[in-house]
C-alpha positions as CSV (number, residue, x, y, z in Angstrom):
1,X,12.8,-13.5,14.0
2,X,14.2,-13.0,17.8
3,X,17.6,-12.4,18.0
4,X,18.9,-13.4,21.5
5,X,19.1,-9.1,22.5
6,X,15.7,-9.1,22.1
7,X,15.9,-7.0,19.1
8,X,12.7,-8.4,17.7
9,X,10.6,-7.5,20.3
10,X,11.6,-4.2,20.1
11,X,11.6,-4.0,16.7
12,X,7.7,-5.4,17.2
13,X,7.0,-2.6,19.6
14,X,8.5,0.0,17.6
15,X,5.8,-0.8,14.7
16,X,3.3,-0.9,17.5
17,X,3.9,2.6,18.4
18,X,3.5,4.2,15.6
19,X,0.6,1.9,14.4
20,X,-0.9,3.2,17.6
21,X,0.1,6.9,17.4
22,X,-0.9,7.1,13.5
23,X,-4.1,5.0,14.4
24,X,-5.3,8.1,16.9
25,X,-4.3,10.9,14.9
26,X,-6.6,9.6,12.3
27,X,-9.8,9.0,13.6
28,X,-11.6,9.3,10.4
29,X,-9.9,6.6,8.4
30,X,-11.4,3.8,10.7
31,X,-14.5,5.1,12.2
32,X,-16.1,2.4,14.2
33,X,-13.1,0.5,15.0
34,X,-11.1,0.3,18.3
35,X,-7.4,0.3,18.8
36,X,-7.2,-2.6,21.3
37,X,-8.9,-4.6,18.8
38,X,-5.7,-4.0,16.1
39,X,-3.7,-4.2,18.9
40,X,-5.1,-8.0,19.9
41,X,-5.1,-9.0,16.2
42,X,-1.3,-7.9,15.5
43,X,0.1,-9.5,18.7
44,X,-1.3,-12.7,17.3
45,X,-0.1,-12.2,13.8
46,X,3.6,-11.3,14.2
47,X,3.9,-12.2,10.4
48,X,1.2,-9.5,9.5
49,X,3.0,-7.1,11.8
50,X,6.6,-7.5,9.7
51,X,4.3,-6.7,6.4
52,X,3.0,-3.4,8.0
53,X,7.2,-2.9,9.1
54,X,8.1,-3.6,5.5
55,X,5.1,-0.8,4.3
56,X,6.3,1.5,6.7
57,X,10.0,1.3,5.8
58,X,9.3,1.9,2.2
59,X,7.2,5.1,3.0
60,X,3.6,4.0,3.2
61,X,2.4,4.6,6.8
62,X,0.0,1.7,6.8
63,X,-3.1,2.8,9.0
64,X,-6.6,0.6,9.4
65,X,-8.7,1.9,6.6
66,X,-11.8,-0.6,6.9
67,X,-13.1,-3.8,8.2
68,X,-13.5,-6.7,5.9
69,X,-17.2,-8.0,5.9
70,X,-16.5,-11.4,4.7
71,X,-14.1,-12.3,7.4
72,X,-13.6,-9.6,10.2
73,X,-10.2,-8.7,9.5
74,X,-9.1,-5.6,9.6
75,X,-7.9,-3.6,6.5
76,X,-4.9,-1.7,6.2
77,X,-4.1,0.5,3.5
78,X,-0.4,2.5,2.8
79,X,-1.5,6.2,3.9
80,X,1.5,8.3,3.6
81,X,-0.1,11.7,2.0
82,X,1.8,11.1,-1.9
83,X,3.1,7.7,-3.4
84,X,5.7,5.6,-1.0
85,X,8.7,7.0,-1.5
86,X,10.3,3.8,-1.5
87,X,8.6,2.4,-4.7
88,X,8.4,4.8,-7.0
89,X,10.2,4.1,-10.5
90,X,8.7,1.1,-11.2
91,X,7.2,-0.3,-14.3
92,X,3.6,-1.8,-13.4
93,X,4.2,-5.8,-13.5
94,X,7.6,-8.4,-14.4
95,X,5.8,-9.0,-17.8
96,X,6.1,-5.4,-18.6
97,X,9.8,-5.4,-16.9
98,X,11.0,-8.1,-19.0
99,X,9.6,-6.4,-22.2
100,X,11.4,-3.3,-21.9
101,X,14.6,-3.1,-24.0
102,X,16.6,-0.5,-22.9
103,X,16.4,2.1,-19.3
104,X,14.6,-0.6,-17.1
105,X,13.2,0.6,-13.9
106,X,14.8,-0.9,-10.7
107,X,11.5,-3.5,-10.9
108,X,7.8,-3.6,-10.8
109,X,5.3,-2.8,-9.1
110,X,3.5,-6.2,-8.7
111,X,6.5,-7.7,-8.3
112,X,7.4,-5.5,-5.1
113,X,4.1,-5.6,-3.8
114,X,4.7,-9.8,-3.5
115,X,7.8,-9.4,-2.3
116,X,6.4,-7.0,0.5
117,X,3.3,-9.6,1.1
118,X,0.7,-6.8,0.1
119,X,-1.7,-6.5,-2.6
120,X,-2.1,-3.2,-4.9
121,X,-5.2,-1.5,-4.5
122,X,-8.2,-1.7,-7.2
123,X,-10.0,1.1,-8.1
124,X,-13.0,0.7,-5.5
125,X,-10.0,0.3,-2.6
126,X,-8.3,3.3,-4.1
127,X,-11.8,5.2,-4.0
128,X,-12.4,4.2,-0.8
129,X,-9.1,5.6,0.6
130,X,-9.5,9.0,-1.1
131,X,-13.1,9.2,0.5
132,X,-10.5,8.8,4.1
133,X,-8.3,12.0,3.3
134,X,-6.7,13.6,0.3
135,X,-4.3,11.8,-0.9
136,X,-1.6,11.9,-4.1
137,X,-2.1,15.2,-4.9
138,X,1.6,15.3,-6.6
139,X,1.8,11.6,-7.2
140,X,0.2,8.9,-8.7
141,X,-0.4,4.8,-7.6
142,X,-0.6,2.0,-9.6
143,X,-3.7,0.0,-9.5
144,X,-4.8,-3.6,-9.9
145,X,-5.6,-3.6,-13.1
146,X,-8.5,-6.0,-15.2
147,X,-7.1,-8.4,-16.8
148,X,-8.6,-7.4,-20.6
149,X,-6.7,-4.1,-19.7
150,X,-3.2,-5.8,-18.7
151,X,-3.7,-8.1,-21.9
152,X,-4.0,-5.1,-24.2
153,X,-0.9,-3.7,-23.1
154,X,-2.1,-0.8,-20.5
155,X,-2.6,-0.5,-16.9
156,X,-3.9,1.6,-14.3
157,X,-2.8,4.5,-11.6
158,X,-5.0,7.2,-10.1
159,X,-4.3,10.5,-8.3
160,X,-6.2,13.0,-6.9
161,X,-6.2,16.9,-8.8
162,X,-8.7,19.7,-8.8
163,X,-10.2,18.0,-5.3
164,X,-11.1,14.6,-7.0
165,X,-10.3,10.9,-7.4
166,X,-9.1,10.6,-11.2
167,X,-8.3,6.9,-12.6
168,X,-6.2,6.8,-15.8
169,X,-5.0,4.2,-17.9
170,X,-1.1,3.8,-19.1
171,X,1.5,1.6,-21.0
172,X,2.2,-1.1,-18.3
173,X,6.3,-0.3,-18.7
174,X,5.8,3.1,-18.0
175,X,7.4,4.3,-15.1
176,X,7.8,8.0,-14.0
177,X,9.5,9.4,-10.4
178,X,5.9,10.6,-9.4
179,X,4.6,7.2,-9.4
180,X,4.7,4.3,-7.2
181,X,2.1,2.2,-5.7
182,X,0.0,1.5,-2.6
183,X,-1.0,-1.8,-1.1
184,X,-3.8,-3.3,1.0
185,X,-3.1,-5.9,4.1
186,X,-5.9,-7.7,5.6
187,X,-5.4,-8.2,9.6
């Protein structure tokens, strides 16, 4: 929203910057693509660009991570070397949240990843980001998880240990200060 100071345009630009900054220092996340190309599809999407604000402030430093075949857009994926910070503690979905009786997390994974206006990453999304970089080498994410999974009770995280991409399964109201999740924007 623009507030009559202008704050939302430099809010705007802020994001910008560091979109920009963290686009260049990572080459190899988005080989192939070309800055001015984000740049053209965020100043259209102001919307998009206050989802990749609300990943950044909660610790995911959202950089392009691929280009979507089906439709063009670009694919960003939170980055930030371990787990965002800012959702960590959090039991995997509201069904899972409801069911727990006593020393509730602060919420759910899913149900942060909605409010944000990303999507958790499934396991090909989250192999496809450790092929980028090394990441949660001292964390874990929650994953999308399949549906026969979610119904039996469990759901999915993954790290990286010993220089490789592990996906494990867990009780859906786990939650643990090591874990949180990562999310996926299309542009």
């Amino acid at each position: 929203m623009e507030h009559r100071d202008g704050r939302g345009a430099e809010e705007r630009g802020g994001i910008m910057q560091v979109l920009e900054s963290r686009f260049a220092q990572h080459p190899e996340r988005h080989p192939g693509v070309d800055w001015d190309n984000v740049r053209a599809r965020l100043e259209v999407q102001p919307g998009k660009l206050r989802v990749l604000q609300g990943m950044e402030n909660t610790g995911g430093e959202p950089d392009v991570v691929d280009v979507d075949e089906r439709t063009g857009g670009l694919v960003f994926f939170d980055c930030s070397p371990e787990s965002p910070i800012g959702r960590r503690n959090l039991c995997f979905d509201d069904a899972a949240l409801a069911a727990r009786k006593r020393n509730k997390p602060r919420g759910s994974a899913m149900g942060e990843a909605e409010r944000l206006g990303i999507e958790l990453l499934t396991e090909g999304q989250y192999a496809l980001l450790q092929s980028r970089g090394e990441f949660d080498q001292k964390t874990s994410s929650w994953l999308a998880t399949p549906k026969d999974v979610r119904q039996r009770g469990g759901a999915l995280f993954g790290d990286r240990r010993f220089g490789r991409t592990f996906v494990y399964h867990n009780g859906a109201e786990s939650y643990y200060a090591v874990r949180g999740f990562r999310g996926r924007l299309c542009v």
